[in-house]
C-alpha positions as CSV (number, residue, x, y, z in Angstrom):
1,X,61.1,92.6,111.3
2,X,63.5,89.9,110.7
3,X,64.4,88.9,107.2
4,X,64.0,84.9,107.3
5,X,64.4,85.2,103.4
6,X,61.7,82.3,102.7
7,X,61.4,82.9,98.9
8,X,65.7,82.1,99.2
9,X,65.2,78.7,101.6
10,X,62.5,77.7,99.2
11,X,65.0,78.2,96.0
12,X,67.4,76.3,98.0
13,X,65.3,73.3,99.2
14,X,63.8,72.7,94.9
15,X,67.1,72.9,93.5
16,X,68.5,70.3,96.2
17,X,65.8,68.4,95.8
18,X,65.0,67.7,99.1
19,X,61.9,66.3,100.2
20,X,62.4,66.7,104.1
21,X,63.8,69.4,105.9
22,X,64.6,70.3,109.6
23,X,64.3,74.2,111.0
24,X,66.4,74.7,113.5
25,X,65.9,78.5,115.3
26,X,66.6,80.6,118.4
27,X,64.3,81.3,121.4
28,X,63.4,84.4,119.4
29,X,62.5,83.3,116.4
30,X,60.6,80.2,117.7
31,X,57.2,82.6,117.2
32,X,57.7,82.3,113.5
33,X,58.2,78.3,113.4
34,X,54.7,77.2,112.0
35,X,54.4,80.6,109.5
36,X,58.0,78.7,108.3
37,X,56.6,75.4,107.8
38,X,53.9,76.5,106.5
39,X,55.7,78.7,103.6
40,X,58.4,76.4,102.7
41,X,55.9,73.4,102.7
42,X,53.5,75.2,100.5
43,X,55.6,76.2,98.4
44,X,57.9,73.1,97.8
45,X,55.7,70.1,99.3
46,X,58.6,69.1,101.3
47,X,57.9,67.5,104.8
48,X,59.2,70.7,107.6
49,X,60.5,69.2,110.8
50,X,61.0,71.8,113.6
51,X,63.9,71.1,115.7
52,X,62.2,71.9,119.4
53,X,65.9,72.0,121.4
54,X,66.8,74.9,122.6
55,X,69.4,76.3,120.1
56,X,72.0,79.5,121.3
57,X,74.0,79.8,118.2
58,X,75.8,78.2,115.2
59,X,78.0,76.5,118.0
60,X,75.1,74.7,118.9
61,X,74.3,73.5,115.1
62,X,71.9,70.1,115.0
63,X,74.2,67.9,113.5
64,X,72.1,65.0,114.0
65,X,70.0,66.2,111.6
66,X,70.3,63.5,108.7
67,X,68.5,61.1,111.2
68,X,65.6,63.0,110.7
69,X,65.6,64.9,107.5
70,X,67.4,65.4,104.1
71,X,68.7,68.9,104.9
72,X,68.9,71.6,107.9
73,X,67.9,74.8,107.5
74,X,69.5,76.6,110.8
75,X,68.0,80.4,111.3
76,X,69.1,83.5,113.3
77,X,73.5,82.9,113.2
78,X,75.9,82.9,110.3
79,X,78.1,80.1,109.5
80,X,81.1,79.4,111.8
81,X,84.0,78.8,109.1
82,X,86.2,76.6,111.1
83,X,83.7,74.2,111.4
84,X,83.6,73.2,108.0
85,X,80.9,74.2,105.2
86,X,78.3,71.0,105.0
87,X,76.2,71.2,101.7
88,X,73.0,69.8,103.1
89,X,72.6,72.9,106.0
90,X,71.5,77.0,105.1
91,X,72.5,79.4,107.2
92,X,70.0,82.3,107.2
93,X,70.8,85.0,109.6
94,X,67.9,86.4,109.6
95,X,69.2,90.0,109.5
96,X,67.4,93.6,109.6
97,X,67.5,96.5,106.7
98,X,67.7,100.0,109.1
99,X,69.1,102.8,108.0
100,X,71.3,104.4,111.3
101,X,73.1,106.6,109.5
102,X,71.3,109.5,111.8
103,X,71.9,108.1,115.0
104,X,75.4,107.3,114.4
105,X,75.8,111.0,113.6
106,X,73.8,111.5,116.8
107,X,76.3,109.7,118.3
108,X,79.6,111.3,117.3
109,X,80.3,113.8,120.2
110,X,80.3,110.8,122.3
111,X,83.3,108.9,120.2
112,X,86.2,109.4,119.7
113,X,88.2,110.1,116.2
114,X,89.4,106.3,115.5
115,X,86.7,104.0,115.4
116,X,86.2,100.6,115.5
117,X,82.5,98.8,114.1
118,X,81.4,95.9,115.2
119,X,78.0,94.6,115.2
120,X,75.8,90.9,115.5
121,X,75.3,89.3,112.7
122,X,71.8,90.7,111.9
123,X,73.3,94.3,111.3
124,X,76.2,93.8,109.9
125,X,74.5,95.8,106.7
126,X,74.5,99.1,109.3
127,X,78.3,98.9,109.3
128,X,78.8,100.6,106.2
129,X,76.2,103.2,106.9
130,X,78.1,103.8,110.1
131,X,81.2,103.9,108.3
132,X,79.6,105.9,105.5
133,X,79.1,109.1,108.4
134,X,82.1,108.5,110.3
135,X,84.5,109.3,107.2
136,X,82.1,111.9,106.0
137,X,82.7,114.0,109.4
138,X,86.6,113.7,108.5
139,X,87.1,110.9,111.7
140,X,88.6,107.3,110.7
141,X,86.1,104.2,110.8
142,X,87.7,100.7,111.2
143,X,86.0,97.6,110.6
144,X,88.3,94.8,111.6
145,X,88.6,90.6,110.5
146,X,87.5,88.0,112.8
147,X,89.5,84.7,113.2
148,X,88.1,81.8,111.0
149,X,85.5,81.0,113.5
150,X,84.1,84.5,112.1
151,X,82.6,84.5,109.1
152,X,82.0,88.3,108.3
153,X,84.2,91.6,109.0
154,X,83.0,93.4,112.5
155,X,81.1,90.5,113.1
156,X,81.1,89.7,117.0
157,X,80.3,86.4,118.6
158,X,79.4,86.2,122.2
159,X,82.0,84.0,122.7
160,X,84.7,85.8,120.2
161,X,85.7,89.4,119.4
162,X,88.6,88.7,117.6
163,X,87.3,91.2,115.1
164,X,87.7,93.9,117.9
165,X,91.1,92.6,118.3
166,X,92.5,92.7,115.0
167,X,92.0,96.7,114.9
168,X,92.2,97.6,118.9
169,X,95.4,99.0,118.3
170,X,94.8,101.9,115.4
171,X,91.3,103.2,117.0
172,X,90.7,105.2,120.4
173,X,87.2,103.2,121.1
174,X,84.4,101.1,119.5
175,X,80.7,101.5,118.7
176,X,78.8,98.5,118.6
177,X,75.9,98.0,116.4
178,X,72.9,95.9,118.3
179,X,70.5,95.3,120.9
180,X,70.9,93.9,124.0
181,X,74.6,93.1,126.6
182,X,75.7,89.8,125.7
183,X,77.6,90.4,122.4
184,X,79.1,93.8,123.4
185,X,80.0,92.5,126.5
186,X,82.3,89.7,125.0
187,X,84.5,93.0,123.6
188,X,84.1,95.1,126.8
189,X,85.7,92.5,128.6
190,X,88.6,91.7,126.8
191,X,89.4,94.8,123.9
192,X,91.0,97.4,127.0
193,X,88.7,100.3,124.9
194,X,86.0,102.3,125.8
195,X,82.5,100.7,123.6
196,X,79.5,102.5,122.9
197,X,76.6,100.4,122.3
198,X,74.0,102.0,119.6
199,X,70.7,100.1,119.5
200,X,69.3,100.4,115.9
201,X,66.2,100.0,116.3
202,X,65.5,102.5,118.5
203,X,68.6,105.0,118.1
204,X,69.6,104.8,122.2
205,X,73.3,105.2,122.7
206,X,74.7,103.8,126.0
207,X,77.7,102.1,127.6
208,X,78.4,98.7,128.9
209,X,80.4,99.7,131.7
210,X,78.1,98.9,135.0
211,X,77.4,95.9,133.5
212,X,80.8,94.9,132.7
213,X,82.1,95.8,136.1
214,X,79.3,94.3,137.9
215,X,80.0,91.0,136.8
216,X,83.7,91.4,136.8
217,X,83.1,91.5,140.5
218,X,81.4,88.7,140.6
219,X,84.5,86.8,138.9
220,X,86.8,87.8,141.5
221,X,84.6,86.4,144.0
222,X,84.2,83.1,142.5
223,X,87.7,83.1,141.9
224,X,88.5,83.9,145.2
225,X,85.9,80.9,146.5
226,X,87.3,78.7,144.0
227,X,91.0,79.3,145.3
228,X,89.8,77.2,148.6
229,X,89.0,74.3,147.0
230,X,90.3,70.8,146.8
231,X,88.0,69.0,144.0
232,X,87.1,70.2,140.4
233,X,84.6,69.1,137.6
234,X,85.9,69.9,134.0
235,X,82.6,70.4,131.7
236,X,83.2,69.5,127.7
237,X,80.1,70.6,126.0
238,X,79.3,68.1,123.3
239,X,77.7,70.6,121.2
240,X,80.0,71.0,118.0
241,X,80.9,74.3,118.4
242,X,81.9,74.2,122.1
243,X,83.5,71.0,122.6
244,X,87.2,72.0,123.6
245,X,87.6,68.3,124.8
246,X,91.4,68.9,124.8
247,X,91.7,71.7,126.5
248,X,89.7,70.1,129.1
249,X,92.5,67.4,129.1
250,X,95.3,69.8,129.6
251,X,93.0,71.8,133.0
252,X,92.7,67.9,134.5
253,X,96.0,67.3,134.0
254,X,97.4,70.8,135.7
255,X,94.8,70.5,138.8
256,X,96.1,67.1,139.4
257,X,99.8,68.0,139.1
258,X,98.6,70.8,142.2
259,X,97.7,68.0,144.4
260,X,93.9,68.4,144.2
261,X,91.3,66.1,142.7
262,X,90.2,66.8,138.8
263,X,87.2,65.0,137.1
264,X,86.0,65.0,133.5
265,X,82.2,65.4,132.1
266,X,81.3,65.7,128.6
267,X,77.0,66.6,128.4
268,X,75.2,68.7,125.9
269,X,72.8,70.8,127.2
270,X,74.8,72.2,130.8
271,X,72.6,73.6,133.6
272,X,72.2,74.1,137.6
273,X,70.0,70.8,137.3
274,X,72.3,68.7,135.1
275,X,75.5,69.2,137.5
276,X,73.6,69.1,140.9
277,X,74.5,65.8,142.1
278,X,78.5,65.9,141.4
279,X,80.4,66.2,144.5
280,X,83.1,68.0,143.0
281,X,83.2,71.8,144.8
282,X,84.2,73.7,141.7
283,X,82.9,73.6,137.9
284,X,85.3,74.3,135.5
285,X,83.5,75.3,132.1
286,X,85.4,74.5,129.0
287,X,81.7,74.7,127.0
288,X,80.4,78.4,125.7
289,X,82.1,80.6,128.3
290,X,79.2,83.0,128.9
291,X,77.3,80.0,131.1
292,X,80.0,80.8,133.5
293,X,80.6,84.8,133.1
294,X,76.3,85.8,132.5
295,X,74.7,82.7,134.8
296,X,77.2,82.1,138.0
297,X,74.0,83.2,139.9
298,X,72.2,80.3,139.1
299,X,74.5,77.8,140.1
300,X,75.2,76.5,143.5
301,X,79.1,76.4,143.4
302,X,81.7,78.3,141.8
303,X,81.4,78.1,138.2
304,X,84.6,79.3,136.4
305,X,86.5,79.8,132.8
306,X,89.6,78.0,131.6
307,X,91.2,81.8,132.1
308,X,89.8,81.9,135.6
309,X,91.3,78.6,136.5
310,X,94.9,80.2,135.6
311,X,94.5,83.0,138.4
312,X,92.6,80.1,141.0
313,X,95.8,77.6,140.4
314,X,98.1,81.0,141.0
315,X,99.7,80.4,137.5
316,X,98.6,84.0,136.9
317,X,97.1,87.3,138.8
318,X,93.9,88.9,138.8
319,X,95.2,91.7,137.0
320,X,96.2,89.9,134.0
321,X,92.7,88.3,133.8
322,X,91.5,88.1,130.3
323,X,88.1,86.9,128.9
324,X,88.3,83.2,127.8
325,X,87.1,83.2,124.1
326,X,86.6,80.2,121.7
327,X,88.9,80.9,118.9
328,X,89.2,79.6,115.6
């Protein structure tokens, strides 16, 4: 089970004195909400406000919070540096102790002899195990740094895999620590290297490939469709971690210097509902750039990346398509 460290947030919310506090917490921790409030009220008498938004990441950080409590306690995502350290919010990453240090020897004759880690943020501790194996069987582990919107080594972001990046060069192929597609996915596309994905919980080892390649396709064809069109709606997410407002200046600018038609919306929470009515034929999405690469399906026009808008306005080529990552 996830370590939401309760005994720590309670520590935290004496010494600050604090006498309200919001939870903020992911769709997957949103079982344990009341359990929460009801540890850290007991336990400090403070008033627990749960923050009922949906919430995808420390990009999406409630920064409103002071209009409803004295502190934030934000659950489930580490700190994103280049956003600045506020003393009022706790980041609790609610992490797992597992000891894979079998399965990533289990996993060896699949990898190669230069590897890269990566891993979310709630295994991060399984890094050095992995490492631990991998130099014992006389092969070379790597654990690269992330830009400053990373906080820890290995760390990936589904939106940033700079630590990838920082080591791609010295190692033959990655193994990524996790469950799930989405994080491993943001280095599939981008690192040029083959990535194992070992789930720690259950000790399955298995690649991203299909998965990558299937919605690769699907970016060529939205591409493609986008290429026909004459009218385009740039999307700045007001959400602090995702608002690239000035990028989004620079993409209105370059579509109207083509001759077509360029429009610019800043919203919060982006969905097939909240861009529905606009006219415009294309949505170009400056916000989290997964909306675009994991839920194109769900929207009824071409929904595209900053990077895809490069190949549609023929300023680059398919084949030098890169992921579109927000950087620190």
């Amino acid at each position: 089970m996830f370590d939401l460290k309760l005994g720590h947030v309670a520590a935290w919310i004496k010494d600050g004195g604090y006498s309200s506090v919001a939870i903020q917490l992911p769709e997957g921790l949103r079982v344990r909400a009341a359990e929460i409030s009801d540890v850290l009220s007991r336990e400090t008498g403070t008033d627990v406000i749960i923050l009922g938004d949906p919430c995808y990441g420390a990009c999406d950080l409630y920064t409103g919070y002071h209009s409803i409590a004295e502190a934030l306690v934000h659950f489930g995502h580490s700190r994103i540096p280049s956003m600045g350290d506020d003393p009022d919010v706790l980041y609790i990453p609610a992490d797992m102790d597992l000891d894979v240090r079998d399965a990533v020897k289990n996993a060896l004759p699949q990898l190669g002899q230069r590897i890269g880690l990566l891993a979310t943020v709630q295994y991060l501790r399984c890094l050095a195990q992995a490492k631990e194996v991998i130099e014992g069987e006389g092969r070379t582990a790597l654990i690269g740094e992330g830009d400053s919107r990373v906080q820890h080594p290995g760390q990936v972001l589904g939106c940033n895999c700079t630590a990838a990046f920082s080591v791609v060069d010295d190692v033959d192929c990655f193994l990524y620590i996790g469950e799930g597609d989405f994080h491993p996915l943001a280095a599939a596309f981008s690192i040029g290297k083959p990535i194992k994905v070992l789930n720690p919980v259950t000790g399955e080892l298995r690649s991203v490939d299909e998965a990558r390649d299937r919605i690769l396709r699907r970016r060529f064809a939205a591409i493609v469709s986008a290429k026909m069109a004459t009218s385009f709606l740039v999307i700045v997410s007001s959400k602090p971690g995702q608002n690239r407002s000035e990028l989004a200046d620079r993409l209105v600018e370059r579509i109207r210097a083509k001759g077509m038609k360029a429009y610019k919306a800043v919203m919060n929470e982006l969905s097939p509902q909240s861009l529905m009515a606009y006219s415009a034929e294309v949505f170009v999405c400056t916000a989290c750039p997964r909306i675009a690469m994991d839920d194109a399906a769900r929207y009824d026009r071409p929904i595209i990346t900053p990077t895809e808008l490069d190949v549609v306005l023929g300023d680059c080529e398919w084949d030098d398509y890169v992921f579109d990552q927000i950087t620190g």
